[in-house]
N, C-alpha and C positions, 0 to 999 in steps of 0.2 A: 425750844419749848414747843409741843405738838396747840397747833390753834384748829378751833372748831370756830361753827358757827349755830346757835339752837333755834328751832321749833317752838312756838309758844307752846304748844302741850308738853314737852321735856321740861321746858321750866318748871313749865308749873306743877307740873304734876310731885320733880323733887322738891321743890321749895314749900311743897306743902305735902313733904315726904311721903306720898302716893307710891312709893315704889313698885308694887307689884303690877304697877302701868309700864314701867321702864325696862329697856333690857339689862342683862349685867352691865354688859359695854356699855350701855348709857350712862346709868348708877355711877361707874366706874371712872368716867368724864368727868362728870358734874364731883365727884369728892375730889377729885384730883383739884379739881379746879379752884373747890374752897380750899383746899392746902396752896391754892397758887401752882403748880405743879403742870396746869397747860392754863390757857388763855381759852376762855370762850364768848366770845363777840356775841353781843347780844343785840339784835337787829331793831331800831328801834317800831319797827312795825311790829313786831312781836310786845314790845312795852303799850304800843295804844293798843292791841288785840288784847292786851290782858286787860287795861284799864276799862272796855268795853265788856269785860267779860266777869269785871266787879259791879260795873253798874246796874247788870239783868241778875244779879248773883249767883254764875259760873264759876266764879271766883273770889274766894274768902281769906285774904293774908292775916295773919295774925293781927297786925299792926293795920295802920290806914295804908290803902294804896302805895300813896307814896313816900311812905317811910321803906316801908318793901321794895320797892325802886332804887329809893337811894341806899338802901343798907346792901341791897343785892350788887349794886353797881360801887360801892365804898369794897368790895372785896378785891382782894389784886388778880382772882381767876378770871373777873368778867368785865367785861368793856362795854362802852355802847357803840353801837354800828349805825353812824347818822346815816337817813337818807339824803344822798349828797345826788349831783349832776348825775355820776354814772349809775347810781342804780336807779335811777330814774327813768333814765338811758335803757338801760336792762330790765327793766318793766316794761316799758312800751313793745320791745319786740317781744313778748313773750306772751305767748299766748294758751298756756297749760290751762289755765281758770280763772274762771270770773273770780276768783276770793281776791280782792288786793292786799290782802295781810299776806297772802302765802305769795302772792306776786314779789310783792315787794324783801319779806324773808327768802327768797330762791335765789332773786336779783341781787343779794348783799352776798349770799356766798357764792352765787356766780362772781359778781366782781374781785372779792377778796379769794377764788381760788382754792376755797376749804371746803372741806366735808361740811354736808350740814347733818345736826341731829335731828331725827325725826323718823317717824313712824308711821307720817301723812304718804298711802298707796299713793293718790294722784301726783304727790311731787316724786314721790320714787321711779312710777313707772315713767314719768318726762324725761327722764334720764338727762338732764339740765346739770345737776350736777351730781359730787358723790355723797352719797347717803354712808351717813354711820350710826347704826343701830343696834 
């Protein structure tokens, strides 16, 4: 089963079916994923970046917050991706940008070895890891 790892603006953008944000490929991830069809690790620094970005409302789920959390993460395509020792580990040497949400999402698909989705230029051109978009 092909594994990703997402971007908070991928999320969110299909979860609140924005599509015309998205590439095909992207789109194309993210259904697969609701079919269960690949796995996509969802980094939990992308979970408080969205919860941050309901609180200035950047971010409107249907539902509360965390019913969107738990119903996105109750799907078998997506997982959470704790901040555990090594990506912690892998924040600290990393010095692309001051964002710690993008710190911290780079560091979860450095460590886990997968493309990450996204469309953020500053983590593309770090060339840290491999971009799928």
């Amino acid at each position: 089963m092909p594994l990703y790892v997402t971007d908070t603006h991928p999320l969110l953008w299909y979860s609140t079916e924005t599509y015309g944000k998205l590439s095909r490929r992207a789109i194309r991830i993210f259904q697969k994923a609701s079919r269960a069809e690949v796995l996509i690790y969802v980094p939990a620094m992308a979970l408080w970046e969205a919860g941050l970005l309901v609180r200035i409302g950047r971010f409107r789920p249907r539902d509360s917050f965390t019913h969107w959390m738990h119903a996105l993460l109750a799907q078998p395509g997506f997982a959470l991706a704790p901040v555990d020792a090594d990506v912690i580990g892998s924040i600290i040497g990393t010095n692309f940008s001051a964002d710690p949400f993008d710190l911290g999402i780079v560091a979860t698909a450095y460590q886990k070895q997968l493309p990450l989705i996204t469309k953020d230029e500053v983590i593309t051109r770090s060339k840290i890891v491999d971009i799928t978009w």
